[in-house]
N, C-alpha and C positions, 0 to 999 in steps of 0.2 A: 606364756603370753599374758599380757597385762590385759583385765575387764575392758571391754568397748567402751568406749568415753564420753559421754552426752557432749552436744556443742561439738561434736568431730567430724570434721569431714574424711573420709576413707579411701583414697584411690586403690580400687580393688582390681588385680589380674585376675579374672576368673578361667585361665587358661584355655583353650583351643574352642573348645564347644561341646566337649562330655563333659557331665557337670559330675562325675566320678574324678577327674583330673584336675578338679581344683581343690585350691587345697585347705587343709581345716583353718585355718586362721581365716582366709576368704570366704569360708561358709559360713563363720561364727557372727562375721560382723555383717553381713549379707544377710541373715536372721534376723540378725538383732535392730536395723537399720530402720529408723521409722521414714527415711524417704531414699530410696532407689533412684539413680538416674542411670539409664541402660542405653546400648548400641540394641534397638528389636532386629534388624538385617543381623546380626552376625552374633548372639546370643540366643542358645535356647532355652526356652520357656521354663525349662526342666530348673534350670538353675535358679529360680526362685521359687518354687515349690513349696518350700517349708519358710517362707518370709510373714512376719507377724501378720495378721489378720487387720490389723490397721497401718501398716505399711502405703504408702505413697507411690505407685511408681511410674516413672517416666520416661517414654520411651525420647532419646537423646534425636534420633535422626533428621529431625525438622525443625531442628534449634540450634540458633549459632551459640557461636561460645561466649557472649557477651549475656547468654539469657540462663545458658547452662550455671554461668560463674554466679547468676544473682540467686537463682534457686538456692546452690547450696550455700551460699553465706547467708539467706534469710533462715532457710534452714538450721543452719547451725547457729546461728546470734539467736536462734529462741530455743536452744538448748537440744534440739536434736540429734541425731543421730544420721549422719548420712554416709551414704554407698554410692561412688560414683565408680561403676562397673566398667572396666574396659575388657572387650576381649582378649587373650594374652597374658601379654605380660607392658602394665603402663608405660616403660621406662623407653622401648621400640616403639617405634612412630605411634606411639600413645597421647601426643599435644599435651605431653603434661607438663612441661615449663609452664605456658602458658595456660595451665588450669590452675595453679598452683600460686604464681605469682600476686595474682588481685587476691588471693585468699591472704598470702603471707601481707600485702601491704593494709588487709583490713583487718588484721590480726585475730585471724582465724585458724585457729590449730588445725592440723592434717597429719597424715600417715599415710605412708604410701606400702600397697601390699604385694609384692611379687604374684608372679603368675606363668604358667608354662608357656611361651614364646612359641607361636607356629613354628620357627624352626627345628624348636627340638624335639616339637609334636609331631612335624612331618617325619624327621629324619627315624624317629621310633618306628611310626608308619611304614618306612620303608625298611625299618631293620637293620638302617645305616649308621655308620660310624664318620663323624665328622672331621674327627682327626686321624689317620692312620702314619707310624711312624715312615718316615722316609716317604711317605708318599703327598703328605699335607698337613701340616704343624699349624697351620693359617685359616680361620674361617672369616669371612668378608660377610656381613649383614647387612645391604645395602637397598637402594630400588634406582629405578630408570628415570632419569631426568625427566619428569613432563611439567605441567604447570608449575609446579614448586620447583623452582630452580636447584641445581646441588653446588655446595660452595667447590671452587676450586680447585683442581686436582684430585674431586672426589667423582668425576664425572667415569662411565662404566669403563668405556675404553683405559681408564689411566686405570683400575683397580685390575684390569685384564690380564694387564703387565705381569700383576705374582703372578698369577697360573696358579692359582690355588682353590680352596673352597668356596664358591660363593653362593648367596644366596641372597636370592629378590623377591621383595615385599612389591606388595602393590605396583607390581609390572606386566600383568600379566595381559593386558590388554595394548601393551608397547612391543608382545614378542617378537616381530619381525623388526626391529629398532634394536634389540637387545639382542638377536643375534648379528646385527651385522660392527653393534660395538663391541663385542667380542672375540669377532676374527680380527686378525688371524691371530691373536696372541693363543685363543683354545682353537685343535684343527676339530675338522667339521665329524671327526668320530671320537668328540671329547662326551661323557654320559652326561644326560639331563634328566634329571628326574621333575614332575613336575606333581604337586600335591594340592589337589581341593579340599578344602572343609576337613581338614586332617581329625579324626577321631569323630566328625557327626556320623551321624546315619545314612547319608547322603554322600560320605568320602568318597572322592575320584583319584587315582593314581594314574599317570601317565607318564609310560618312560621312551626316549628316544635317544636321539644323539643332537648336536648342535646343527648338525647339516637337516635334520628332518623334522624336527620339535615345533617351528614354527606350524608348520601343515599339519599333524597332528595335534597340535592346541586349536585349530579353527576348524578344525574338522570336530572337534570336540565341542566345540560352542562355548569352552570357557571363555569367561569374562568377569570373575571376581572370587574373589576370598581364597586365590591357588597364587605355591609361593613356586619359584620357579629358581633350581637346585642345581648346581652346575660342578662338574670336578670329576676326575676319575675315582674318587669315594663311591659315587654312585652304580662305578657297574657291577652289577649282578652277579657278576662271576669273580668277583674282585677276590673273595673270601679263599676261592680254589685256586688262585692264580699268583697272591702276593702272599708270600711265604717271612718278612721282613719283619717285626716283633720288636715290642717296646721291654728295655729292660729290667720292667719294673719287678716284673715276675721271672726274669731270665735267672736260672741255680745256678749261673756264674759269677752272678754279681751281688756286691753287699750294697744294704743301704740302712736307714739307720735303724731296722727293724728285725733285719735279717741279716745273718754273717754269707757270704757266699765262697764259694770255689778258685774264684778266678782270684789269681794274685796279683798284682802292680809290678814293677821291675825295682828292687831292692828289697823284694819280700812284702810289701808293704799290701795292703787289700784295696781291691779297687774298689771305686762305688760307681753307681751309674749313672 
């Protein structure tokens, strides 16, 4: 990794919300950072711990993005050091075009730092596999039409259609909307997992089916920071049940690391 850069601004993923799950490159410049600007709702504390002693920091939640953008270009035009922390991973509904853009037109250098994606925070959580062969080759990252309109053909019903893995950000207070764009293309005993706060102190897992999930999520009083998991990936007993295997590791097949068993038709070796 190249030294933290004076005059930079940083788009940090500081991943889920254990600050053990993010990663050193995001700890490093998160340190090093003389001005912090943080989500305090969906960030814990813990994550800036060990941040200079004369560090800046500010909590984002009550600042549009026009107040956000001047911070850090004054910020960085007087040669600082800045960390604009997103939960996750910036690049999933992180607004970073548009953090990024007035930077790039005031030519203001930046870097943007990956970060573990609730998705694959939750799916850990649950011990899930997101893709299993023959069963779901397709993961869908999506959320529920509300104020933000969704372009075109990307609306929940039309992604329904694969029948595949999906998964919803900031929907979770649409669930009774989000199951009825889903039928019938998923039937009503398709698994839903649903995950709060994956990896706080605080993590909620709730599992049902698409016929029951609604009423179990308001019975629960969820109403933020839970991504909401859809696909037969999710059942519990999937592991005892689906016997079907990728063959990456299959002692019949070669690839370009390992010679295998299985031959082709004219002698020739198959690969997988």
């Amino acid at each position: 990794m190249t030294d933290v850069r004076p005059g930079t601004v940083y788009i940090v993923g500081a991943g889920p919300g254990a600050p053990d799950l993010m990663t050193i490159r995001a700890k490093k410049i998160i340190d090093a950072a003389d001005l912090i600007i943080y989500t305090g709702s969906l960030l814990d504390q813990a994550t800036f711990r060990d941040v200079r002693p004369a560090a800046k920091l500010v909590d984002s939640a009550g600042l549009h993005l026009e107040q956000i953008v001047e911070l850090m270009r004054a910020a960085a035009a007087d040669g600082q050091v800045v960390a604009r922390v997103h939960d996750g991973d910036p690049a999933i509904f992180g607004a970073l075009s548009e953090q990024v853009a007035p930077l790039e037109a005031a030519g203001i250098p930046f870097e943007v730092v990956p970060g573990v994606t609730a998705a694959f925070a939750a799916a850990a959580a649950l011990g899930a596999e997101l893709t299993i062969p023959e069963l779901a080759q397709t993961v869908i990252l999506t959320r529920m039409e509300g104020r933000t309109p969704v372009p075109d053909g990307e609306k929940l019903r039309d992604l329904a259609r694969h029948g595949t893995t999906l998964v919803l950000y900031l929907s979770i207070v649409l669930i009774e909307r989000v199951v009825a764009e889903l039928r019938p293309a998923y039937p009503d005993d398709t698994p839903v997992a649903v995950v709060q706060r994956a990896w706080c102190p605080d993590q909620v897992i709730l599992r049902g089916t698409l016929g029951d999930i609604a009423g179990r999520v308001k019975a629960a009083g969820m109403r933020a920071q839970a991504l909401i998991m859809i696909g037969r990936v999710f059942d519990p007993d999937l592991r005892r049940t689906w016997d079907r295997k990728s063959r990456l590791y299959d002692p019949e097949f070669s690839h370009g690391f390992r010679r295998g068993a299985r031959r082709a038709p004219g002698g020739e070796e198959a690969t997988a």
